[in-house]
N, C-alpha and C positions, 0 to 999 in steps of 0.2 A: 342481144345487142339492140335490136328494134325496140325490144319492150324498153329497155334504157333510154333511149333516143327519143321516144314517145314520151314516157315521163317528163324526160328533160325540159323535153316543149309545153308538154302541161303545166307543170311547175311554172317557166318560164312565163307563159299566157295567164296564171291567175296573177299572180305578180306581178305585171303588167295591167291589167284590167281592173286590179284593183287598186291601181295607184292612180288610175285616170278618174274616178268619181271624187279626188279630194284634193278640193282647190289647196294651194296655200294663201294664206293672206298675208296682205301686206302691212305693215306697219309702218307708220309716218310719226313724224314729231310733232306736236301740236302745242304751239305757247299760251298758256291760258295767264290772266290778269286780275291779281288781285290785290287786298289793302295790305301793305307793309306800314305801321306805325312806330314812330319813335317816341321821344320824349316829346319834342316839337314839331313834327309836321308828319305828314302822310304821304304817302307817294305808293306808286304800282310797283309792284314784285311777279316779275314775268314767271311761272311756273310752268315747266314741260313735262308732256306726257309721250309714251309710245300707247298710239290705237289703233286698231283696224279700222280700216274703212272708215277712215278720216273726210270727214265734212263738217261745212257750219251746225248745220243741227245738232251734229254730235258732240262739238267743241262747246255750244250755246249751252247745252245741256249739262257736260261736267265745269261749265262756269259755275252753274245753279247748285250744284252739289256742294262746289267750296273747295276748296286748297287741299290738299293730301300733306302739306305741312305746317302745323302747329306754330310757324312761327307769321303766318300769313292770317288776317282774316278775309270775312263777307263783305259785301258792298250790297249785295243783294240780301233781303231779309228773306229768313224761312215761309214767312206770310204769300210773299210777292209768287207768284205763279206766271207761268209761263202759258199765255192764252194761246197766242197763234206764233207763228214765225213761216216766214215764204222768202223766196228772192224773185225777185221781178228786177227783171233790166240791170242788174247787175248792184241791183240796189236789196239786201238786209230789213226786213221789217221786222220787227220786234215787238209784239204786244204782249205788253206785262198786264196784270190785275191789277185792281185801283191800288194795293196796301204798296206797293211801288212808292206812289205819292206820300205815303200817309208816314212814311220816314221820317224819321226828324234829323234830315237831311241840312247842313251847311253849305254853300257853294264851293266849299273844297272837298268834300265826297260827292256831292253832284257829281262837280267833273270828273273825278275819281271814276266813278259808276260809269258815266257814258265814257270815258278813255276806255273802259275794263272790256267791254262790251264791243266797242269801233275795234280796238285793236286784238282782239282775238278772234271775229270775223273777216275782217279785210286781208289774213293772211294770207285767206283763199282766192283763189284766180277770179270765182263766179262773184267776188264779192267785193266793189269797190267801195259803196259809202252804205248807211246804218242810218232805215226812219225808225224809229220811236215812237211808239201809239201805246195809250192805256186805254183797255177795254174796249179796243176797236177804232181808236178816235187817233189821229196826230193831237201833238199837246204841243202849244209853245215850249213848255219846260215841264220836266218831272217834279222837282220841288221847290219852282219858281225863284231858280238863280240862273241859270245856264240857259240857252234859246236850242231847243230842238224841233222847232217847225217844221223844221225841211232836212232830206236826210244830211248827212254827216261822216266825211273823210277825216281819214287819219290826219290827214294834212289841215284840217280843220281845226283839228284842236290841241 
């Protein structure tokens, strides 16, 4: 009966101890923004994801990857790389590679691009407004239709 009872606890103890080494994770919804086109106009197509250990970085990064649906495209070109990104003060910086610019971008995927970008970071608490820098520098504008001198709220634009 002891040797039973002993087991029991043994058993009991690995089972136990080994269920405390393995976090689980969490999974959060994250709206990601991209180009929905028609015949005549363009507009955002919010796209959701479930991720672990959800943060801007991570969200900024599956923006860069592109839509998981085929009826969505890029705003971002395969070219455009993703230099740095930080938060400071609750403000998003984003520094792309020069080919950003070199888009032959219209003022309505401009805006496009920077809404895509504002509003899949500011979803987050640490994240109120979005600068924009190419290759280290703030830029009046990415491809000189839109003013991105200074950061940039949802409510901006």
């Amino acid at each position: 009966m002891k040797r039973l009872l002993l087991l029991v606890v043994m058993l009991s103890l690995m089972v136990f101890l080994s269920a405390c080494g393995e976090e689980e994770k969490e999974e959060t919804t994250v709206s990601l923004y991209f180009l929905e086109e028609s015949e005549t106009t363009f507009e955002l197509a919010e796209e959701t994801r479930e991720i672990e250990d959800a943060s801007p970085n991570k969200a900024l990064d599956l923006l860069f990857q592109g839509p998981e649906s085929d009826e969505y495209g890029v705003l971002i070109t395969e070219e455009t790389k993703l230099k740095d990104f930080w938060i400071e003060e609750n403000i998003a910086h984003v520094d792309f590679s020069s080919e950003i610019s070199q888009a032959a971008f219209g003022s309505e995927p401009e805006l496009l691009l920077i809404q895509s970008v504002v509003y899949t970071l500011v979803q987050f608490e640490e994240v109120d407004k979005v600068q924009f820098l190419i290759e280290g520098d703030i830029v009046d504008s990415i491809a000189g239709h839109i003013y991105t001198g200074e950061p940039i709220s949802k409510d901006d634009i």
